[in-house]
C-alpha positions as YAML, in Angstrom:
chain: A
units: angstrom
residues:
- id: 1
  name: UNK
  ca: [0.00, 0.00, 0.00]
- id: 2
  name: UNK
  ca: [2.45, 2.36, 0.76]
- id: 3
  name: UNK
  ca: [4.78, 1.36, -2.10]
- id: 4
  name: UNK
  ca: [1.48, 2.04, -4.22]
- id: 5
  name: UNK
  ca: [1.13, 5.40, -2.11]
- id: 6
  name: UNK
  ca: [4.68, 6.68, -3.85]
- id: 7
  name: UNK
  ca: [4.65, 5.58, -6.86]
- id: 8
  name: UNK
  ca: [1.20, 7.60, -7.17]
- id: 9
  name: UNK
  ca: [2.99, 10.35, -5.45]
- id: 10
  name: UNK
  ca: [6.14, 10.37, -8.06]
- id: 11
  name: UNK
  ca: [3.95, 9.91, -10.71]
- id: 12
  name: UNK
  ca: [1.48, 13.07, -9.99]
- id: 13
  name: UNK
  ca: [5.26, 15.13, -9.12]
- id: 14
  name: UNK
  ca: [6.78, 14.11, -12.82]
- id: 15
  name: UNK
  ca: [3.79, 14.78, -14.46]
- id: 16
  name: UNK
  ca: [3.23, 17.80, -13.07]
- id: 17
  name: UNK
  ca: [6.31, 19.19, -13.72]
- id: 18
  name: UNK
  ca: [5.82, 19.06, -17.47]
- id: 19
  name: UNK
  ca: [2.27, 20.93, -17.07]
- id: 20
  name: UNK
  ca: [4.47, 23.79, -15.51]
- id: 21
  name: UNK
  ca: [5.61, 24.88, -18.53]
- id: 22
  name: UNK
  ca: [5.06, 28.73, -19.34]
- id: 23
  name: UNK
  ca: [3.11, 29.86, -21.92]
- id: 24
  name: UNK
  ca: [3.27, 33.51, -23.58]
- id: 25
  name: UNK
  ca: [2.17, 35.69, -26.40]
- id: 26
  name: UNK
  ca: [4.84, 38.59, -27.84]
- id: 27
  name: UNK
  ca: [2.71, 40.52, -30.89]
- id: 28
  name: UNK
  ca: [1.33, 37.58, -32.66]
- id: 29
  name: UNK
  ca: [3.40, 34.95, -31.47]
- id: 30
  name: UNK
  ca: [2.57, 32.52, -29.33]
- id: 31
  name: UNK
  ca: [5.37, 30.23, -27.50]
- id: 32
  name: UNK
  ca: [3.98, 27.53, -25.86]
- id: 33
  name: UNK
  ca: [5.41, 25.03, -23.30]
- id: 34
  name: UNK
  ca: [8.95, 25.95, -23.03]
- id: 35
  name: UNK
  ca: [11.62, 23.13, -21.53]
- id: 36
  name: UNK
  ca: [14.94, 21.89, -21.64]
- id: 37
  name: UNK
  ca: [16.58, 18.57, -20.96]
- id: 38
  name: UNK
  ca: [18.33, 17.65, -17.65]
- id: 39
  name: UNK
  ca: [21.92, 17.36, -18.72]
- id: 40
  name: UNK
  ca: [24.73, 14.98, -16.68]
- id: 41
  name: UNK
  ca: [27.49, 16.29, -14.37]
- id: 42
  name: UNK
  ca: [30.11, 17.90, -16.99]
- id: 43
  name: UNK
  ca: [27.72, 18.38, -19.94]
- id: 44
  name: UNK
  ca: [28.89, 21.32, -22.57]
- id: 45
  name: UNK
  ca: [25.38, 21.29, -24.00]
- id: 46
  name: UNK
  ca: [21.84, 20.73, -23.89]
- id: 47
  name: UNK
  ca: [18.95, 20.94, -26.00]
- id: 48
  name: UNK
  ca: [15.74, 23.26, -25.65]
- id: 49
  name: UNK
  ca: [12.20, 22.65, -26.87]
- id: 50
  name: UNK
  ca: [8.90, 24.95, -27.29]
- id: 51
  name: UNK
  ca: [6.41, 25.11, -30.29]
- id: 52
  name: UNK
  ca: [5.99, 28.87, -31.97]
- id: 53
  name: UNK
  ca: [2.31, 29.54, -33.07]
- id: 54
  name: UNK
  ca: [2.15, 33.06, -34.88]
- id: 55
  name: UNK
  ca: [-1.85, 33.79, -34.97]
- id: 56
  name: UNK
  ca: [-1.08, 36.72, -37.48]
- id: 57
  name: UNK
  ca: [-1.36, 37.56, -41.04]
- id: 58
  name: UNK
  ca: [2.17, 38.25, -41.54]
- id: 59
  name: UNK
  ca: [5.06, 36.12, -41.45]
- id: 60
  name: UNK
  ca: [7.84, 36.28, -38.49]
- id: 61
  name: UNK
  ca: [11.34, 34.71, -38.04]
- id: 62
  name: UNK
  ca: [12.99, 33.79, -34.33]
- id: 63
  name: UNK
  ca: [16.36, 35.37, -35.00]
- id: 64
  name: UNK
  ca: [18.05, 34.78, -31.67]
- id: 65
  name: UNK
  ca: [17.99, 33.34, -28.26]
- id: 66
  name: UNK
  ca: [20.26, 34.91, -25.56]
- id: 67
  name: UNK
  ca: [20.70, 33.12, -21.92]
- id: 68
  name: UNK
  ca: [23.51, 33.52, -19.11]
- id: 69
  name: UNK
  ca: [23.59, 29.77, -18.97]
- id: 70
  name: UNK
  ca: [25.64, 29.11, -21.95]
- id: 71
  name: UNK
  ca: [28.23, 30.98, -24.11]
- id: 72
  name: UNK
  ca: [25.94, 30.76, -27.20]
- id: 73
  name: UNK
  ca: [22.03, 29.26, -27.97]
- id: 74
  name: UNK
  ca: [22.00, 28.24, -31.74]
- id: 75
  name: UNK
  ca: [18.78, 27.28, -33.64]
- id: 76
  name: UNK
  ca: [19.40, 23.56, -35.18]
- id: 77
  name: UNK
  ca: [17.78, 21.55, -37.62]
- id: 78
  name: UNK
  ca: [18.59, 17.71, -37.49]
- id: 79
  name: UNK
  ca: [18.12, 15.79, -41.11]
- id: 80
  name: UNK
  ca: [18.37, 12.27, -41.90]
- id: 81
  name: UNK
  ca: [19.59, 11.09, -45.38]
- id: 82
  name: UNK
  ca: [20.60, 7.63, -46.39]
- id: 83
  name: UNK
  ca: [20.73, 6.54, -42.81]
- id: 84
  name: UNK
  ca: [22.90, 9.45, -41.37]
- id: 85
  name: UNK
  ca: [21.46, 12.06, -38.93]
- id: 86
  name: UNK
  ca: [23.14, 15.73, -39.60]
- id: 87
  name: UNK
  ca: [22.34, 18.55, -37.49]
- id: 88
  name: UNK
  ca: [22.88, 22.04, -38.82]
- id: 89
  name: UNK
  ca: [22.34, 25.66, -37.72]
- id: 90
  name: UNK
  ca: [19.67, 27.72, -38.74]
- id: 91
  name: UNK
  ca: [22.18, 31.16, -39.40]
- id: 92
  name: UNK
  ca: [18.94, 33.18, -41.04]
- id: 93
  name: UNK
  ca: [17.24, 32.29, -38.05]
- id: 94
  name: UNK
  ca: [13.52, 29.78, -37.99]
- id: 95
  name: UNK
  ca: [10.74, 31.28, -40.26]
- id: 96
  name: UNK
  ca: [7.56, 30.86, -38.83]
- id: 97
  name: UNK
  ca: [4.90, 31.60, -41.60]
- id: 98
  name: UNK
  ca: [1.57, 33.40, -40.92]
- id: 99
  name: UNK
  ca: [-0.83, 31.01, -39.17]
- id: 100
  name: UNK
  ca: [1.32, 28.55, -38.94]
- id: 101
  name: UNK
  ca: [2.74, 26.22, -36.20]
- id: 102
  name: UNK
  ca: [6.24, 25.09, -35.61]
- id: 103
  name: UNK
  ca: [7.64, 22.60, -33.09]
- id: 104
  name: UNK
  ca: [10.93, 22.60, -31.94]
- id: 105
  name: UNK
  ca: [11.36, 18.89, -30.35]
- id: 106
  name: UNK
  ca: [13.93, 16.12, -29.82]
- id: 107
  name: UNK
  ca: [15.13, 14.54, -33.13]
- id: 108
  name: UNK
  ca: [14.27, 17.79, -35.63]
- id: 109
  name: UNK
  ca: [14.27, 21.25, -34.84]
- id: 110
  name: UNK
  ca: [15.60, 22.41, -31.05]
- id: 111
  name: UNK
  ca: [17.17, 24.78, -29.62]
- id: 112
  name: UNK
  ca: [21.33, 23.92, -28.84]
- id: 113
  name: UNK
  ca: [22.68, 25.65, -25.41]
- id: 114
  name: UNK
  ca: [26.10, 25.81, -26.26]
- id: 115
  name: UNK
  ca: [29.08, 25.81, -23.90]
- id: 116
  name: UNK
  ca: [26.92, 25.22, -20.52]
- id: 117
  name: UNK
  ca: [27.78, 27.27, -17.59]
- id: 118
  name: UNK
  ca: [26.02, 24.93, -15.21]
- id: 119
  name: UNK
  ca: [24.21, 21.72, -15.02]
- id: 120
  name: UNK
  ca: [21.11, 22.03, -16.12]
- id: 121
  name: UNK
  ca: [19.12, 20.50, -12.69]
- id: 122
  name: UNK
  ca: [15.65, 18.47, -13.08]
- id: 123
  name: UNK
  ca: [13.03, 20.73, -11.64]
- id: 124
  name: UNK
  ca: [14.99, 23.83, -12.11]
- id: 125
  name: UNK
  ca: [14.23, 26.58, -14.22]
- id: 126
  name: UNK
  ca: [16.09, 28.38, -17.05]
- id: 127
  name: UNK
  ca: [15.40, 32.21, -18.27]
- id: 128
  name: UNK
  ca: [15.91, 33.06, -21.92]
- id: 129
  name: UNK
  ca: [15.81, 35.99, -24.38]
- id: 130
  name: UNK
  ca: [13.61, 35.29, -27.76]
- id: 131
  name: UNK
  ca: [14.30, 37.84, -30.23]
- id: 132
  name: UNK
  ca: [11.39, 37.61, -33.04]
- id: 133
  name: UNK
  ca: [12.09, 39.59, -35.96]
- id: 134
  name: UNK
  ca: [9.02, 41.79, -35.92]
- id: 135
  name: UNK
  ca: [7.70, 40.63, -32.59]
- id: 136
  name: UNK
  ca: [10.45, 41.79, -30.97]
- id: 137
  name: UNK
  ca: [12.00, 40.52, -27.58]
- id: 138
  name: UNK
  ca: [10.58, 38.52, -24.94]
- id: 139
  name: UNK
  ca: [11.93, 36.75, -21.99]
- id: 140
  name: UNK
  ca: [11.14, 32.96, -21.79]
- id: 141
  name: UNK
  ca: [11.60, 30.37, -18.56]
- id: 142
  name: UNK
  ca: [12.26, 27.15, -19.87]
- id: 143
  name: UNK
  ca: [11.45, 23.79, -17.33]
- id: 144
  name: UNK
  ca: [14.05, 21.39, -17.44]
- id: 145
  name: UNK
  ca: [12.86, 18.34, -17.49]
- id: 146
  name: UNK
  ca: [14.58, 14.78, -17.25]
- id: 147
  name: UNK
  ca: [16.82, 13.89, -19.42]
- id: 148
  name: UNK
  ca: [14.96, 10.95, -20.83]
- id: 149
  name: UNK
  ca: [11.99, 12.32, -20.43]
- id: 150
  name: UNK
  ca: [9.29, 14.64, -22.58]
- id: 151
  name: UNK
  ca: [9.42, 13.68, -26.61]
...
């Protein structure tokens, strides 16, 4: 009973930790459930999720991220041809056409923290600068979440 007690309990706490996730509208873009994976003891980087809605009639680009946990964020598109997986960095920035949604998630488009200034901690929060290129800037917190967790 009790074991059954806990395992509810963890289950309802990791859960719940993924619902946390902020959710925020800059001009016509919306940026919806913002995380980032736990990363191990000595990690240089880490990888950062959220889907872009833009709800207007006029197309928008993410140019930039900016956060004092890392030397650099970079906006990366993984590929696979003939077998090989290739990741490559979006330098023009990630388009995000008028009433359109994109998702940045594990195994395509993400988000690379480069050159980590800490470990990125389970349960712990991140803060971020988006710069849209004509919704301007907005500050982000991105959940980090385990590392084998959220897909």
């Amino acid at each position: 009973m009790i074991r059954l007690f806990l395992f509810a309990m963890a289950l309802s706490f990791a859960t719940s930790s993924f619902g946390n996730a902020e959710n925020i509208k800059i001009g016509d873009i919306s940026i919806l459930a913002p995380y980032a994976k736990a990363t191990p003891v000595g990690a240089r980087v880490a990888g950062g999720y959220l889907t872009l809605q833009n709800n207007g009639a006029k197309n928008d680009t993410l140019l930039s991220i900016q956060c004092e946990c890392a030397d650099a964020v970079e906006i990366h598109q993984m590929t696979h041809k003939n077998g090989i997986m290739a990741m490559k960095q979006l330098e023009q920035g990630l388009r995000i056409s008028a009433g359109e949604k994109v998702s940045l998630a594990p195994g395509g488009l993400h988000l690379m923290f480069i050159g980590l200034k800490h470990q990125f901690v389970q349960g712990d929060t991140i803060k971020s600068k988006l710069h849209f290129e004509m919704a301007g800037d907005v500050e982000v917190t991105f959940n980090i979440v385990p590392l084998r967790g959220q897909k």
